[in-house]
N, C-alpha and C positions, 0 to 999 in steps of 0.2 A: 170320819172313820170311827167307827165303836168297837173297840178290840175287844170287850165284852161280847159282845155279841158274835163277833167272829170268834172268839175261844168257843163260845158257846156251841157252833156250829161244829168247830173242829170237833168238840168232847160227841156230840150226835154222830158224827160218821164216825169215828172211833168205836161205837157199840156196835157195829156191823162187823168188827176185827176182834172186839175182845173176846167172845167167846172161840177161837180158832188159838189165841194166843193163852186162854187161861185150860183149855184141853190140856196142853204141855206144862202147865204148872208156872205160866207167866202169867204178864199184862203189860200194862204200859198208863203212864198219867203225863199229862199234859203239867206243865212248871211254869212255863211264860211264853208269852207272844212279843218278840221283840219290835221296836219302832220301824226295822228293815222288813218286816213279814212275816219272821222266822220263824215255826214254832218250837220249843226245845221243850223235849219229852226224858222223861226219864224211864228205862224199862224199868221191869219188878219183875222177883221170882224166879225163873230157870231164863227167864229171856234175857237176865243180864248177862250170864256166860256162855252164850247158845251162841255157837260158832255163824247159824245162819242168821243172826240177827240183824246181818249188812241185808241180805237178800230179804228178810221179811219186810226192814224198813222200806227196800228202793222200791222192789214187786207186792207191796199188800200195803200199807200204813202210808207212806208217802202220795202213791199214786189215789188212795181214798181219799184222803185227807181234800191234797190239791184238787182233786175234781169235784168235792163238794165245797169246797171253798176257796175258789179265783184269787182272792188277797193273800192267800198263804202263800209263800214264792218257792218255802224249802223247810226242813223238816231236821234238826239235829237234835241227835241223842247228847244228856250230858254224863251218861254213865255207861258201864260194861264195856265188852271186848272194843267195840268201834267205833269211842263215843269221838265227837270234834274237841280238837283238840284246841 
């Protein structure tokens, strides 16, 4: 497994969202890929206190993410309104 290389892929689908998420004055970065799959992202910008940030993660960021890249299992924010706790 080259988790390089899968970040790598993840930050690729990620440019298909960030223009939609930097319109509203956000973004989003990629922080680590853990040993479980997991990627933990941080929002930026207005997306850290944007009430719909649950719904842009699960319906737009998540579901890109995991369909360009099978090894990712699950996708958690480590900051704003709805990060994992």
């Amino acid at each position: 497994m080259d988790k390089a290389g899968i970040v790598k892929r993840a930050e690729a689908a990620l440019e298909s969202i960030r223009p939609h998420l930097k319109t509203d004055g956000g973004d989003i970065e990629i922080i680590e890929l853990t040993d479980e799959m997991v990627l933990k992202v941080r929002w930026l910008g207005t997306c850290e206190t944007c009430s719909m940030s649950t719904m842009t993660m699960k319906g737009g960021i998540e579901h890109t993410i995991v369909s360009a890249v099978a090894e990712i299992k699950a996708i958690e924010p480590i900051n704003g309104m709805f990060a994992a706790e």
